[in-house]
Biotite code that builds the C-alpha atoms (Angstrom):
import biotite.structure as struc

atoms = struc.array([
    struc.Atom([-50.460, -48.492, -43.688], chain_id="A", res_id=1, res_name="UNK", atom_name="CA", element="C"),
    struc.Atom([-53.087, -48.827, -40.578], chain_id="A", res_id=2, res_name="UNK", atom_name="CA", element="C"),
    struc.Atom([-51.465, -50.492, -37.631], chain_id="A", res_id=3, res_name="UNK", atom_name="CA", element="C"),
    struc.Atom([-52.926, -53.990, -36.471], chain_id="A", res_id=4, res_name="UNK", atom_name="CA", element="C"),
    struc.Atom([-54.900, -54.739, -33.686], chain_id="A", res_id=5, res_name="UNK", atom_name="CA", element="C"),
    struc.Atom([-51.946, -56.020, -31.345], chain_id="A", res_id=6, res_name="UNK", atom_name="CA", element="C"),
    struc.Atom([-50.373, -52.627, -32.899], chain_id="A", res_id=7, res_name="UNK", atom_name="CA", element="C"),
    struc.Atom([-52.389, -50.989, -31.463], chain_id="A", res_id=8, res_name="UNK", atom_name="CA", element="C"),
    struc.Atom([-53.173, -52.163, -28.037], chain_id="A", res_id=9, res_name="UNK", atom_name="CA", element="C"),
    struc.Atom([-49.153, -52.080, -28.032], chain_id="A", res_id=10, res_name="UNK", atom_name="CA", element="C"),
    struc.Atom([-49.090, -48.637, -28.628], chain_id="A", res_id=11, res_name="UNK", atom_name="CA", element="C"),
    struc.Atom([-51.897, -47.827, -26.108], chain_id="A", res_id=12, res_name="UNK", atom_name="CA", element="C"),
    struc.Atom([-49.861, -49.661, -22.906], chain_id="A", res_id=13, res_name="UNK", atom_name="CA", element="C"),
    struc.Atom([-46.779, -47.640, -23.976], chain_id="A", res_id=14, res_name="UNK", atom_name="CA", element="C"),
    struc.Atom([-48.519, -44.139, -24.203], chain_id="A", res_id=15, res_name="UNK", atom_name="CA", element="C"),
    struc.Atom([-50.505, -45.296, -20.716], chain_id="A", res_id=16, res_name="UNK", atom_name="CA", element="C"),
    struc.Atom([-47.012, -45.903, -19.090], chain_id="A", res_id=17, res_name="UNK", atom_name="CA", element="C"),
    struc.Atom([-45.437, -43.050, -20.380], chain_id="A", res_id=18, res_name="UNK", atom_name="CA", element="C"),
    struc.Atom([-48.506, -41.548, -18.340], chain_id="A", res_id=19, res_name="UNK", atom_name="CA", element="C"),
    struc.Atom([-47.971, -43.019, -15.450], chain_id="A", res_id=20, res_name="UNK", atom_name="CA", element="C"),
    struc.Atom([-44.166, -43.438, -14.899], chain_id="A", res_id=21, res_name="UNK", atom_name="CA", element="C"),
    struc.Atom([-42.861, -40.123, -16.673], chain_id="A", res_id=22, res_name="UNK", atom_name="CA", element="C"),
    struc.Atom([-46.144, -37.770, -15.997], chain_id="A", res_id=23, res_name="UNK", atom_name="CA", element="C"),
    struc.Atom([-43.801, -34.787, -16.076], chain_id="A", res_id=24, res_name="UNK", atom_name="CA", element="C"),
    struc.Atom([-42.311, -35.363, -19.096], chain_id="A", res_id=25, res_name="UNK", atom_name="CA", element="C"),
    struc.Atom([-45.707, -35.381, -20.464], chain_id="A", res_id=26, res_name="UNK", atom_name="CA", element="C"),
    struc.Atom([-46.679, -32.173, -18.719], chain_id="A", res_id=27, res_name="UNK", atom_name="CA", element="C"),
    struc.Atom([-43.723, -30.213, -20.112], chain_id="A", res_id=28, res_name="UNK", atom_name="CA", element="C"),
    struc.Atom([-44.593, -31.899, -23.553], chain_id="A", res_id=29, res_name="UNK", atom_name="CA", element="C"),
    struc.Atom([-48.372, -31.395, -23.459], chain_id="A", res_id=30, res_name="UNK", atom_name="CA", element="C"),
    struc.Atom([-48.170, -27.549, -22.185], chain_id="A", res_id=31, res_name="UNK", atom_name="CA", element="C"),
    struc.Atom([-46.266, -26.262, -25.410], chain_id="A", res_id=32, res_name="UNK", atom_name="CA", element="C"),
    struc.Atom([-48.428, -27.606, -27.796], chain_id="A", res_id=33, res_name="UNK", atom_name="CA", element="C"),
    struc.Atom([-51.051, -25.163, -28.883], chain_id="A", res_id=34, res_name="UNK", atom_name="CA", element="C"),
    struc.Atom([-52.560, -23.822, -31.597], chain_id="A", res_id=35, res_name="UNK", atom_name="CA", element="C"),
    struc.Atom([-51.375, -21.359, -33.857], chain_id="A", res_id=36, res_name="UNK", atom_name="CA", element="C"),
    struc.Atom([-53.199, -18.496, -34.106], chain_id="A", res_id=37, res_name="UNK", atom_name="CA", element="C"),
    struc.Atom([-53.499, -17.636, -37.880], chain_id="A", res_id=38, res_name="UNK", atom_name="CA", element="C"),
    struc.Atom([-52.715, -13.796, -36.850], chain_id="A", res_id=39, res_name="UNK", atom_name="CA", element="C"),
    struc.Atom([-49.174, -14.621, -35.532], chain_id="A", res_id=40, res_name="UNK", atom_name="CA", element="C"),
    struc.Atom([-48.898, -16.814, -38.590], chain_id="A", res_id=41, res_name="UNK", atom_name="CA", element="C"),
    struc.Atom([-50.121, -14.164, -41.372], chain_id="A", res_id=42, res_name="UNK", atom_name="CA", element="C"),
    struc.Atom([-48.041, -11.362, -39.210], chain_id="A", res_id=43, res_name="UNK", atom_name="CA", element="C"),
    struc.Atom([-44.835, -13.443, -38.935], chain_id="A", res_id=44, res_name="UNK", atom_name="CA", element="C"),
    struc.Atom([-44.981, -14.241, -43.216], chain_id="A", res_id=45, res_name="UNK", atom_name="CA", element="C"),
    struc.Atom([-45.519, -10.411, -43.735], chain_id="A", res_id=46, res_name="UNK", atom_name="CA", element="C"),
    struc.Atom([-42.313, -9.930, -41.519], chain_id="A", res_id=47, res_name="UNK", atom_name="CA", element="C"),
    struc.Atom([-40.062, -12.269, -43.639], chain_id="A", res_id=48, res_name="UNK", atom_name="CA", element="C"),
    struc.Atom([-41.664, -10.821, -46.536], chain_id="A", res_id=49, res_name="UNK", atom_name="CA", element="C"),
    struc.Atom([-40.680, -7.289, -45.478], chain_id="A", res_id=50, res_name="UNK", atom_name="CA", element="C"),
    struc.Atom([-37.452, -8.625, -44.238], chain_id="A", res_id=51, res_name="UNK", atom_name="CA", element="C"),
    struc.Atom([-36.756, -10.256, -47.978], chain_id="A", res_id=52, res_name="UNK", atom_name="CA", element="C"),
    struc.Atom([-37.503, -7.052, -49.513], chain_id="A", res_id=53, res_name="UNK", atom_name="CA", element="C"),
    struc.Atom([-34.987, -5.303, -47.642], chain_id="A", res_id=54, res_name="UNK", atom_name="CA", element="C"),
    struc.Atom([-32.451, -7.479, -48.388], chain_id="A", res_id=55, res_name="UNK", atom_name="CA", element="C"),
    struc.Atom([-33.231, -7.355, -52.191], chain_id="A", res_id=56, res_name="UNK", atom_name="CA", element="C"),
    struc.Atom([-33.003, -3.392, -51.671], chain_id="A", res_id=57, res_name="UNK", atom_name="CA", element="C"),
    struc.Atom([-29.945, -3.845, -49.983], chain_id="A", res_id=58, res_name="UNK", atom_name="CA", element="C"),
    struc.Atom([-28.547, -5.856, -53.074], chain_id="A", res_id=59, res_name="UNK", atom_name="CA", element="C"),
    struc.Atom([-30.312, -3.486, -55.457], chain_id="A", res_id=60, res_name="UNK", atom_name="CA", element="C"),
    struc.Atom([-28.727, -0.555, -54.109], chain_id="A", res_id=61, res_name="UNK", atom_name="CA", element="C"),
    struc.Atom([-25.448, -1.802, -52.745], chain_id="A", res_id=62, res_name="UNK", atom_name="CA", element="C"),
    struc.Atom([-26.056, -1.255, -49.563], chain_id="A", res_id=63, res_name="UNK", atom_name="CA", element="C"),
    struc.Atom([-24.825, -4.128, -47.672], chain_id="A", res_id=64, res_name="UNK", atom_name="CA", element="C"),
    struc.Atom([-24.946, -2.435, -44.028], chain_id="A", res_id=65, res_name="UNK", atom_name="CA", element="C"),
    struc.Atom([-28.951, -2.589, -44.956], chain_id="A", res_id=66, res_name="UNK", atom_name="CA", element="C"),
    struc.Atom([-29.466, -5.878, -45.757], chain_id="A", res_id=67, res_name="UNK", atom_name="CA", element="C"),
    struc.Atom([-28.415, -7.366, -42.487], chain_id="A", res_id=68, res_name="UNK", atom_name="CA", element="C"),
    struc.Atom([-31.222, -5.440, -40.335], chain_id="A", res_id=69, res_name="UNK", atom_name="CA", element="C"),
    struc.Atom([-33.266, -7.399, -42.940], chain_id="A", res_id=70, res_name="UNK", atom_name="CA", element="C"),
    struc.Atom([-32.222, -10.463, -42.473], chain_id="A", res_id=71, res_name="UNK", atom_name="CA", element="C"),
    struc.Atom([-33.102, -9.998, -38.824], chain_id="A", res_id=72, res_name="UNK", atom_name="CA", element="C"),
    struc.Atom([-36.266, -8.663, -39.937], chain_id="A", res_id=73, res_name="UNK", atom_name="CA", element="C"),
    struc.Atom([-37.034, -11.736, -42.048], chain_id="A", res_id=74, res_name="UNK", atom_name="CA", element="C"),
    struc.Atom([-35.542, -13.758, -39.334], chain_id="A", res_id=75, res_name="UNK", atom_name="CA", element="C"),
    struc.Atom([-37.744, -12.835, -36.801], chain_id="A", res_id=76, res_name="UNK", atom_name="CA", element="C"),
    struc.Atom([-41.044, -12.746, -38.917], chain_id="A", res_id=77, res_name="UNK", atom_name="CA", element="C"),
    struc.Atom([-40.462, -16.770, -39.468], chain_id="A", res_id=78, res_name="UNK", atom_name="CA", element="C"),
    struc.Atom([-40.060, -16.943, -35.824], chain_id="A", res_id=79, res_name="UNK", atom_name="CA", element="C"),
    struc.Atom([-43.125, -15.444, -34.982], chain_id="A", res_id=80, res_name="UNK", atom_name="CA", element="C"),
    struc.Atom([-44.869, -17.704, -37.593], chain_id="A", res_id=81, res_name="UNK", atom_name="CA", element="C"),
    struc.Atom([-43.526, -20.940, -36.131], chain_id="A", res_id=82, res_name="UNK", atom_name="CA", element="C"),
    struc.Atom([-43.841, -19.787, -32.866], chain_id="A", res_id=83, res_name="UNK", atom_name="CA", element="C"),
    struc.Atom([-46.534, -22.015, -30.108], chain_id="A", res_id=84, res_name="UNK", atom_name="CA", element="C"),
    struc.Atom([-49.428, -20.622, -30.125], chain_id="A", res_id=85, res_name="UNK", atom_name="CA", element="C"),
    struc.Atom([-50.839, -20.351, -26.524], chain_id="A", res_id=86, res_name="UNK", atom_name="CA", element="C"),
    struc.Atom([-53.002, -23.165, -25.599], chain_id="A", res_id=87, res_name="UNK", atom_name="CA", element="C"),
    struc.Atom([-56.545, -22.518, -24.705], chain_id="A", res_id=88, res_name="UNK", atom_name="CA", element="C"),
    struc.Atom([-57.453, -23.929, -21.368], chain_id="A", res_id=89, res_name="UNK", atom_name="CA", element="C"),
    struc.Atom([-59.888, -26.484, -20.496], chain_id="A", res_id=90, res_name="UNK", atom_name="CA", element="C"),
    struc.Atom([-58.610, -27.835, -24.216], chain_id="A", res_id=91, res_name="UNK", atom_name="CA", element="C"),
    struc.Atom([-56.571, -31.202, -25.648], chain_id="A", res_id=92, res_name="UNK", atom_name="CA", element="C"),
    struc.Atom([-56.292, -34.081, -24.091], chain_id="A", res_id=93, res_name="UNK", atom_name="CA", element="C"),
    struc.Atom([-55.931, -35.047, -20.829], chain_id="A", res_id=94, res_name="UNK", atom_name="CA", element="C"),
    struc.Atom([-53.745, -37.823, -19.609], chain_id="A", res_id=95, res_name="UNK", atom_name="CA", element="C"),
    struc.Atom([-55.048, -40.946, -18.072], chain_id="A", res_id=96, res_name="UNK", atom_name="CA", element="C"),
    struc.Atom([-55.050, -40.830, -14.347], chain_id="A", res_id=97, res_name="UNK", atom_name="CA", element="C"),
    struc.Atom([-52.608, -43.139, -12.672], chain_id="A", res_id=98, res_name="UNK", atom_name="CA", element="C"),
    struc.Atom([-54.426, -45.180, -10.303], chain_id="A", res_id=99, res_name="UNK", atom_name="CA", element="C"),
    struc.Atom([-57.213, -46.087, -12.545], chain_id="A", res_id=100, res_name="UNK", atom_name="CA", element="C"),
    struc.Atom([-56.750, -49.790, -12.988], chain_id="A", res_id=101, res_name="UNK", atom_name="CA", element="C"),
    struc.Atom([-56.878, -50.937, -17.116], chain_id="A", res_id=102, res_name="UNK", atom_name="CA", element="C"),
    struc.Atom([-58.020, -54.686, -18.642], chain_id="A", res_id=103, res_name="UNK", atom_name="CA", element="C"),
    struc.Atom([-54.564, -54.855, -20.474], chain_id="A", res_id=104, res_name="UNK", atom_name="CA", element="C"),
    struc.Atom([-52.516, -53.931, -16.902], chain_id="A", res_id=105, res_name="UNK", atom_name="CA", element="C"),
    struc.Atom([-54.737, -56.802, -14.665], chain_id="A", res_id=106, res_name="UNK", atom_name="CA", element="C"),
    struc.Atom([-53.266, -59.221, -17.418], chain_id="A", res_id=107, res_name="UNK", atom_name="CA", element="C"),
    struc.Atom([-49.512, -58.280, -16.991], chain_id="A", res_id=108, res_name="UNK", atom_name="CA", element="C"),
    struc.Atom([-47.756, -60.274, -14.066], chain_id="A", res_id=109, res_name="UNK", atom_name="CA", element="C"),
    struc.Atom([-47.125, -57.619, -11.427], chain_id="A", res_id=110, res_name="UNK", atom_name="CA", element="C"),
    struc.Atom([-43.501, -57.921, -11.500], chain_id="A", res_id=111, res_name="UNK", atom_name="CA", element="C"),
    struc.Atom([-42.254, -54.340, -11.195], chain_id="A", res_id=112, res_name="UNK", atom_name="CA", element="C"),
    struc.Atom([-39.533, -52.967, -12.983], chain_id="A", res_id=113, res_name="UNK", atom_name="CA", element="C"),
    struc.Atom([-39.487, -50.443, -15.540], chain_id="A", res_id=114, res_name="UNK", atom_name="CA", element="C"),
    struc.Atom([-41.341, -49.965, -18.254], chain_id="A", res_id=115, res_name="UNK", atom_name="CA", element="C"),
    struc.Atom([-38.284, -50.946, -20.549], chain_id="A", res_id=116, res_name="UNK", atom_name="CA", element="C"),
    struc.Atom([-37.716, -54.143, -18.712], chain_id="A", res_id=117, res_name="UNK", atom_name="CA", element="C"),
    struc.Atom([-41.553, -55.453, -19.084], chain_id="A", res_id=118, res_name="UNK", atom_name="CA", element="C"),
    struc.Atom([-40.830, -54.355, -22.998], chain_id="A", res_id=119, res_name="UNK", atom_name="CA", element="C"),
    struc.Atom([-37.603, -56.955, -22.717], chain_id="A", res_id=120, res_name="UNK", atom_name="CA", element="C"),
    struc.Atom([-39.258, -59.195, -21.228], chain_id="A", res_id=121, res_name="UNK", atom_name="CA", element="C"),
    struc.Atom([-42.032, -59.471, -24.013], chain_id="A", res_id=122, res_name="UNK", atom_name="CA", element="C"),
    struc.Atom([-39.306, -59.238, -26.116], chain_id="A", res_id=123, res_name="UNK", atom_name="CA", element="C"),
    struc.Atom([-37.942, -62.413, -25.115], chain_id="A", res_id=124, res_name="UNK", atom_name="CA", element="C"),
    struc.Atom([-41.032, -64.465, -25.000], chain_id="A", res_id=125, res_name="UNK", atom_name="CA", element="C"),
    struc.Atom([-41.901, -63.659, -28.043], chain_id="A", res_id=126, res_name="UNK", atom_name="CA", element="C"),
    struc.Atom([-38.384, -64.909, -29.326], chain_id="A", res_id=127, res_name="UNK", atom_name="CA", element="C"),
    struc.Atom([-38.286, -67.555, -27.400], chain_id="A", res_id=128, res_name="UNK", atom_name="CA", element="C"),
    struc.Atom([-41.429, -69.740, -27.132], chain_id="A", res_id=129, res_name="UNK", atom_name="CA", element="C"),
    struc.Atom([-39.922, -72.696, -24.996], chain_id="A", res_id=130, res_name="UNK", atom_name="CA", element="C"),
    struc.Atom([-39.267, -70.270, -22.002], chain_id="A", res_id=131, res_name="UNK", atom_name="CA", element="C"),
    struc.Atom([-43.085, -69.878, -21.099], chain_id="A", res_id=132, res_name="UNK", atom_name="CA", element="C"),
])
């Protein structure tokens, strides 16, 4: 189900906050992601696979000292698969810049406080349309 228009624009002023009052949050956040390269992907499902069929060896010939070097075999091949990939630079997107003034922030009264406590605030009016 699409979001709305006020959806929206609600959704853009929270991700332009989150910007501006928690930018290093959102570095830490926006350096891991990266693509997955398919080579660590194909690599890391021929790992578990080799990994699974030394553990069915193992159990084939009752070998049970084998099958746990397999299990870290298969272990680390699915780690390798879901592993970040590294992220290519001068890529993704960049966050807004903080002192660029916005049409939806000129509109807000420039009361301070936290992002949360503008969010109340709505909140409240919204709830409560006598108190405007």
């Amino acid at each position: 189900m699409p979001l709305s228009e006020q959806e929206q624009r609600l959704l853009e002023e929270m991700e332009r906050s989150l910007y501006q009052n928690d930018s290093d949050f959102v570095a830490r956040v926006t350096r891991r992601q990266g693509r997955a390269s398919y080579t660590s992907i194909t690599l890391g499902v021929l790992g578990a696979l080799v990994g699974i069929a030394i553990v069915v060896l193992a159990l084939v010939f009752k070998q049970p000292l084998l099958g746990l070097p397999g299990f870290v075999v298969m272990l680390a091949g699915v780690l390798y698969a879901l592993r970040p990939g590294m992220r290519v630079p001068g890529s993704g997107a960049k966050a807004p810049r903080a002192g660029k003034p916005s049409s939806s922030r000129t509109s807000r009264p420039s009361s301070g406080g936290s992002f949360m406590d503008r969010m109340n605030e709505r909140w409240d009016k919204r709830n409560d349309p006598g108190q405007q």
